[in-house]
C-alpha atoms as an extended CHARMM CRD file, in Angstrom:
* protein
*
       152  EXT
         1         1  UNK       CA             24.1520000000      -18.3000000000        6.5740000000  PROA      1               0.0000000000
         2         2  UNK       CA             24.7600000000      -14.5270000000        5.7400000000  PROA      2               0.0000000000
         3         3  UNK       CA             26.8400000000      -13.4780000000        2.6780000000  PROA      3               0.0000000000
         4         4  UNK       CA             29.6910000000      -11.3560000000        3.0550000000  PROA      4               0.0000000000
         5         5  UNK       CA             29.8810000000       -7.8320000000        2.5020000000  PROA      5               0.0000000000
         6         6  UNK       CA             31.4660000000       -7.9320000000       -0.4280000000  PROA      6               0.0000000000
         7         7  UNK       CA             29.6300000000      -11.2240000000       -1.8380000000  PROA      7               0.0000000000
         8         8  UNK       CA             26.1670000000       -8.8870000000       -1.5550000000  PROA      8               0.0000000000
         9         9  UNK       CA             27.9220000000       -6.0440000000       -3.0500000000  PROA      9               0.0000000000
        10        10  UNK       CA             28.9350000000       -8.3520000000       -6.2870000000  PROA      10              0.0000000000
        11        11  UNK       CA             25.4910000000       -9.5790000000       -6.4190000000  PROA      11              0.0000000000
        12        12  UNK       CA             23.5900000000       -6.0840000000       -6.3740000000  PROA      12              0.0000000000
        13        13  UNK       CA             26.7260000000       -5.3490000000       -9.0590000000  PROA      13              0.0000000000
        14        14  UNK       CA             25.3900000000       -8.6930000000      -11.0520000000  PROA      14              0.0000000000
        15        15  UNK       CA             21.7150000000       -7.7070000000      -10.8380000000  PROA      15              0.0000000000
        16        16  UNK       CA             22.6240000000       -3.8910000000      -12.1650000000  PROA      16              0.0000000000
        17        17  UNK       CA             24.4000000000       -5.2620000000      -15.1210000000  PROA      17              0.0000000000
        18        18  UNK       CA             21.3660000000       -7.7600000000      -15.7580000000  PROA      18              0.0000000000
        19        19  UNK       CA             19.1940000000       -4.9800000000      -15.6000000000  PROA      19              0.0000000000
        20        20  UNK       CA             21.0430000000       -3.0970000000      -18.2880000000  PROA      20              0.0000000000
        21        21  UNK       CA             20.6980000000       -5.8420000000      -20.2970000000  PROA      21              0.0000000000
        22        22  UNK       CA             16.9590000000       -5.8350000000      -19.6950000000  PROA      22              0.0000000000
        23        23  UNK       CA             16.5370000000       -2.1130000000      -20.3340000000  PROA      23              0.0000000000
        24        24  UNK       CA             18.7730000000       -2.8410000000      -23.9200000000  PROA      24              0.0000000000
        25        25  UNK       CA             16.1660000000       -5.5110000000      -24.8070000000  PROA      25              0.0000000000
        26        26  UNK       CA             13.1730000000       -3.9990000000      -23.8440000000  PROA      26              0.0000000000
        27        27  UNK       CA             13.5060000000        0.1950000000      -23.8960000000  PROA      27              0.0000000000
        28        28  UNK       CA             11.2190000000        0.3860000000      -21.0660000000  PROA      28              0.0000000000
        29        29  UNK       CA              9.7000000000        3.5450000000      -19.4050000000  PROA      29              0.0000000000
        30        30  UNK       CA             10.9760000000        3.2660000000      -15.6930000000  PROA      30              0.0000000000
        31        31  UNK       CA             10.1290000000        5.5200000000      -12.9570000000  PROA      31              0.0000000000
        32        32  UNK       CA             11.9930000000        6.5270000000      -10.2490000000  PROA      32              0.0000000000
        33        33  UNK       CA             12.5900000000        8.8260000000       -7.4960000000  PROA      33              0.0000000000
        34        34  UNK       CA             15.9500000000       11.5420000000       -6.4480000000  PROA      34              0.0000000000
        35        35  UNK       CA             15.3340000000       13.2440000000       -3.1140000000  PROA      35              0.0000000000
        36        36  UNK       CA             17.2060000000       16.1560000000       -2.0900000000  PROA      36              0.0000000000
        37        37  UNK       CA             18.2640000000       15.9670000000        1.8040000000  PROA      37              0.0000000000
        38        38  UNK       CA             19.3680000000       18.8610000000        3.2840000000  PROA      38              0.0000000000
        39        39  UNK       CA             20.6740000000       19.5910000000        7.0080000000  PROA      39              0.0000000000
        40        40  UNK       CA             20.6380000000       23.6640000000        7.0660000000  PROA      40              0.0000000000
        41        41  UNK       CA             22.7260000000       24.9040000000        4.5280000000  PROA      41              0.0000000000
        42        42  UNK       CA             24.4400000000       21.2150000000        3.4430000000  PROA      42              0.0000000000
        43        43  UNK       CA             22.5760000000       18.4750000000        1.3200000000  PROA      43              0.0000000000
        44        44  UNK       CA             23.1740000000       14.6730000000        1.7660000000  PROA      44              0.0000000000
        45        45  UNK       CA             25.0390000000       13.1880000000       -1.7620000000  PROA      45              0.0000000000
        46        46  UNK       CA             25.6140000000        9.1730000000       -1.8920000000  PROA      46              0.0000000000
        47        47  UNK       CA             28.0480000000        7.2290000000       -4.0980000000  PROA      47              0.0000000000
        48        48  UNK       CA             26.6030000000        3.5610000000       -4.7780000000  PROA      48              0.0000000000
        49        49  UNK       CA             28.2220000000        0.6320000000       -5.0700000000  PROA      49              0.0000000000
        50        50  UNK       CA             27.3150000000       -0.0840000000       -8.6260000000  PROA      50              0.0000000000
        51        51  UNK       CA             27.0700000000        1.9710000000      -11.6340000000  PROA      51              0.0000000000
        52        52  UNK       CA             28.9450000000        5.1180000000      -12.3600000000  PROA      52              0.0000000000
        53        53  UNK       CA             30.3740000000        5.5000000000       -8.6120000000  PROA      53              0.0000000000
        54        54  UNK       CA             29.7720000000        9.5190000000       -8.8070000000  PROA      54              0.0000000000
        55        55  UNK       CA             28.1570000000       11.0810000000       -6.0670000000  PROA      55              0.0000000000
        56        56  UNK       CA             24.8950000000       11.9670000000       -6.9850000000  PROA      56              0.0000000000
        57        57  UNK       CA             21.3770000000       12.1950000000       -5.1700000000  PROA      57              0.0000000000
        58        58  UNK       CA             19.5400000000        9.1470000000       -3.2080000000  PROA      58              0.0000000000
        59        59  UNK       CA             17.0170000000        7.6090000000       -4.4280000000  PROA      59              0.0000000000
        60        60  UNK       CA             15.4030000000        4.3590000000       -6.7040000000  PROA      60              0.0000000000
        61        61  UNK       CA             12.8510000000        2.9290000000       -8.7610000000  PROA      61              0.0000000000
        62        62  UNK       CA              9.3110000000        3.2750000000       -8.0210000000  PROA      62              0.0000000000
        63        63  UNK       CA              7.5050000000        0.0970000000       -7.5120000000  PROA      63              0.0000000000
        64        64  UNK       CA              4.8220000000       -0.8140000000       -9.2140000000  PROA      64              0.0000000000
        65        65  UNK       CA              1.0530000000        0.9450000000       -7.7890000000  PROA      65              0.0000000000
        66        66  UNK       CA              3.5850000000        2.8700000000       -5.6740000000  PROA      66              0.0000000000
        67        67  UNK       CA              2.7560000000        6.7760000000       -5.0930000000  PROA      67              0.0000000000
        68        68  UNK       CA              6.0670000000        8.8530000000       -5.8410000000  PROA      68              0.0000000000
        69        69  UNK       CA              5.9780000000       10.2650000000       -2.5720000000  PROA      69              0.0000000000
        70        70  UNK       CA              6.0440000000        6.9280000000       -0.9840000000  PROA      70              0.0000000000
        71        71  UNK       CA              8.7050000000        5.5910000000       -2.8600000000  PROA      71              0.0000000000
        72        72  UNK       CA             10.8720000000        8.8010000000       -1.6300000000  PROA      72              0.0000000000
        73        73  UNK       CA              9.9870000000        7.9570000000        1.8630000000  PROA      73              0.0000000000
        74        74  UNK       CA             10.5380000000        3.8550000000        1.3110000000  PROA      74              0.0000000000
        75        75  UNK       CA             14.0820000000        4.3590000000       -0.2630000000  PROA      75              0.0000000000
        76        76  UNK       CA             15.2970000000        7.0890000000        2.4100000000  PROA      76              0.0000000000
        77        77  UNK       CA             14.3380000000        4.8980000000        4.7720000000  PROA      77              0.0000000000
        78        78  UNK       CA             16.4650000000        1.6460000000        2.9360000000  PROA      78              0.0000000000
        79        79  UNK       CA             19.3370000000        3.8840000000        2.0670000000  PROA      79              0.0000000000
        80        80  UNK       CA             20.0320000000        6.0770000000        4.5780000000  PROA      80              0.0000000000
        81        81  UNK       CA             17.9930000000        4.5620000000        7.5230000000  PROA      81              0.0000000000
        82        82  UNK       CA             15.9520000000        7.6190000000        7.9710000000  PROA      82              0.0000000000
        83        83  UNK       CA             12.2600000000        8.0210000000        8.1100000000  PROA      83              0.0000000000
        84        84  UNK       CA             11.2080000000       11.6760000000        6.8380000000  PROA      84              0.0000000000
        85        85  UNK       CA              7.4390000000       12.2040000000        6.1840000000  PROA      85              0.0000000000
        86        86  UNK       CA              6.9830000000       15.5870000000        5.3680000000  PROA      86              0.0000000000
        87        87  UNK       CA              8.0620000000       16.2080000000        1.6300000000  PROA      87              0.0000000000
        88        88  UNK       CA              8.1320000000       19.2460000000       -1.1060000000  PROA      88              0.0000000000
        89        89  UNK       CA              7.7850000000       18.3310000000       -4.7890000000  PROA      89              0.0000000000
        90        90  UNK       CA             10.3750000000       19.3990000000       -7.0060000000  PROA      90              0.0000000000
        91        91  UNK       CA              9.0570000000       18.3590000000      -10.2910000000  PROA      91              0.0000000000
        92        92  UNK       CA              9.9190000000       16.1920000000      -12.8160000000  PROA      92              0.0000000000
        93        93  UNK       CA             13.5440000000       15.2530000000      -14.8960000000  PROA      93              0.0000000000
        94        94  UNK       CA             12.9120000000       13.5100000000      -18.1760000000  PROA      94              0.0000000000
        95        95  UNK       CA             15.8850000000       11.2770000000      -19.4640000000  PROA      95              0.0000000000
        96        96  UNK       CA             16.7470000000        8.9920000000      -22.1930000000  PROA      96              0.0000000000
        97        97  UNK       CA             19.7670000000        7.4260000000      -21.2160000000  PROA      97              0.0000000000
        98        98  UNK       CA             20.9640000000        3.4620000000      -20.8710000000  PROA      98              0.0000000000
        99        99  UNK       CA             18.5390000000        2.4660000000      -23.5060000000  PROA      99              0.0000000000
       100       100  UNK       CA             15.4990000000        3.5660000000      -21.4540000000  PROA      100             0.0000000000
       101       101  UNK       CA             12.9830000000        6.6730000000      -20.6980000000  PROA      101             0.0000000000
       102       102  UNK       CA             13.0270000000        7.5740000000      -17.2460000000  PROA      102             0.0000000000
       103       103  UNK       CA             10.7310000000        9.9580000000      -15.2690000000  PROA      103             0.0000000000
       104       104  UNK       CA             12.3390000000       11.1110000000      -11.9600000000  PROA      104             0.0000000000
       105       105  UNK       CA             10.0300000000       12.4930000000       -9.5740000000  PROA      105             0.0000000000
       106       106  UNK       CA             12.1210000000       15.0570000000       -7.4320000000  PROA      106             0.0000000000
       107       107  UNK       CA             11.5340000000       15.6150000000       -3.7010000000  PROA      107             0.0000000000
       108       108  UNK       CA             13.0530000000       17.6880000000       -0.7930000000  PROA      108             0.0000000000
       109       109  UNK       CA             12.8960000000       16.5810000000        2.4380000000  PROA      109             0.0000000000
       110       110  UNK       CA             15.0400000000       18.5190000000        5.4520000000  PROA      110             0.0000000000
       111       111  UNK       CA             16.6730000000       16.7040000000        8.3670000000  PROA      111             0.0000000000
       112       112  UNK       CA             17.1840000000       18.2640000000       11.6590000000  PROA      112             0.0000000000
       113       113  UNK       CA             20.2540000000       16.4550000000       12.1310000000  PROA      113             0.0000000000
       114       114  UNK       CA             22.9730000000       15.1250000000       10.1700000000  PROA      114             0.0000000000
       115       115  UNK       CA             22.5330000000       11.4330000000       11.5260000000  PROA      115             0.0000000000
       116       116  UNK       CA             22.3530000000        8.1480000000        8.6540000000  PROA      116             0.0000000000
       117       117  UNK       CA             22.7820000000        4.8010000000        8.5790000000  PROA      117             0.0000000000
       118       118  UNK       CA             24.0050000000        4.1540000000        4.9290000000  PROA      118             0.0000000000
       119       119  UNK       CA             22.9080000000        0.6620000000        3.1930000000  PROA      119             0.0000000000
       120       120  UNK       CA             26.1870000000       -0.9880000000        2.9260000000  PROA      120             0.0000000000
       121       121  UNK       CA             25.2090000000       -2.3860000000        0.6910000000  PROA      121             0.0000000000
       122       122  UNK       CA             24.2310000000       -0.3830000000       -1.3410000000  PROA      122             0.0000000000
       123       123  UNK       CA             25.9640000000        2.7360000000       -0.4880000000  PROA      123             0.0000000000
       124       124  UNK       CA             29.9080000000        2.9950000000       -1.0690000000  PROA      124             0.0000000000
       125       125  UNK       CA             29.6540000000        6.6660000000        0.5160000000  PROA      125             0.0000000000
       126       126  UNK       CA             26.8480000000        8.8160000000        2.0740000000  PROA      126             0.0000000000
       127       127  UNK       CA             28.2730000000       12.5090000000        2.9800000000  PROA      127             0.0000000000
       128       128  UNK       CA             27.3180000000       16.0230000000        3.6630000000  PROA      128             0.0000000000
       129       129  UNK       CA             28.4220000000       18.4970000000        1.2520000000  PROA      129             0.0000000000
       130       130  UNK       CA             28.2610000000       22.4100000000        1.7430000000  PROA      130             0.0000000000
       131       131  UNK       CA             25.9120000000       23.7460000000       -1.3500000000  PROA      131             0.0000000000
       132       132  UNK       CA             29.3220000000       26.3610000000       -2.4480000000  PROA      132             0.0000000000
       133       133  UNK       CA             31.5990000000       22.8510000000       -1.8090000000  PROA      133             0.0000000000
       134       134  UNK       CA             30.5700000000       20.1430000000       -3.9930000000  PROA      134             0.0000000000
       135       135  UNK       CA             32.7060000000       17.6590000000       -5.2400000000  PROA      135             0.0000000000
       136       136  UNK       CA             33.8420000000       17.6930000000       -8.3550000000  PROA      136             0.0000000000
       137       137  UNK       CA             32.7410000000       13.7600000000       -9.4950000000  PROA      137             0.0000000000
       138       138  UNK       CA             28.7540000000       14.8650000000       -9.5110000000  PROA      138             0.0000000000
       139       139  UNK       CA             26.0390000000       12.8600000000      -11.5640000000  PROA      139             0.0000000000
       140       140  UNK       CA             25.1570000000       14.6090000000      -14.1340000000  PROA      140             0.0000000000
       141       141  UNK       CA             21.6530000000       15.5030000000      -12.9920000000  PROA      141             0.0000000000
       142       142  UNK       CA             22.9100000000       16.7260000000       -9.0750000000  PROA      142             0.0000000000
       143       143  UNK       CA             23.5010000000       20.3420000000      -10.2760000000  PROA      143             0.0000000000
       144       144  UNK       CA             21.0260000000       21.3080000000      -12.1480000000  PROA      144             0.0000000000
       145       145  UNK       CA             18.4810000000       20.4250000000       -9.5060000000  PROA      145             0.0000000000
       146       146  UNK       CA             20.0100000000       21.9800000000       -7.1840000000  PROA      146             0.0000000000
       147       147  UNK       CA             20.4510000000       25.5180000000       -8.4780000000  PROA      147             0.0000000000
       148       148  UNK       CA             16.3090000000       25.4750000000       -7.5630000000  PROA      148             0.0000000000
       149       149  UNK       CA             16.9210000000       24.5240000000       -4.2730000000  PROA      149             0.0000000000
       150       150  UNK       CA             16.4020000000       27.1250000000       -1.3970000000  PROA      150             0.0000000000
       151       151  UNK       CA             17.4180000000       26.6040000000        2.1380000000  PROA      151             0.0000000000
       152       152  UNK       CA             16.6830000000       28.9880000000        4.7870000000  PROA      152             0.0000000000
């Protein structure tokens, strides 16, 4: 028997809030990924269906023995049902919030068309934004990586 919809949306909410409480505990290092998925002159922003509900950048948590890059490719793939192989690294972001250090490796990755299958799950929203036409409700991370982006 399959959960509902909104029975797996409370349970990934229930699982979020438990790992807050984990991070509070323990002020782990963490390790995660925020890829930057463009489609010419627009870039891909999600809203998730936990947390702070702006929209912000996809991505996740690297898994354990799991190369950055890989973990870019693995979440695209479970977030917005899209396979992309060829990357650019965009660095590093440093934070200290939620009682825990994060390292965010940052990757671009282009799509040649504007086609996703959001995680319902996981994904509220998934939407193309112009670069000049961003919402106002942004993470607070979105635009400061992406004044380095260039698109051609």
């Amino acid at each position: 028997m399959r959960l509902s919809l909104q029975a797996r949306r409370a349970a990934i909410r229930c699982a979020y809030v438990g790992l807050r409480v984990y991070w509070f505990l323990a002020r782990p290092h963490v390790s995660g990924v925020k890829c930057v998925i463009t489609h010419a002159d627009d870039v891909l922003l999600v809203r998730h269906t936990y947390g702070s509900r702006l929209w912000d950048l996809p991505g996740g948590q690297i898994k354990r023995r799991e190369v950055p890059v890989d973990a870019a490719r693995r979440e695209m793939n479970e977030e917005i049902g899209r396979r992309i192989e060829d990357w650019v690294d965009f660095g590093k972001l440093y934070s200290s919030k939620n009682h825990h250090k994060d390292t965010v490796y940052l990757f671009h990755g282009r799509l040649g068309d504007r086609r996703v299958d959001p995680d319902q799950v996981e994904l509220e929203a998934a939407q193309w934004f112009a670069l000049d036409r961003l919402p106002s409700n942004l993470g607070r991370h979105v635009r400061p990586i992406l004044s380095h982006l260039r698109t051609p």
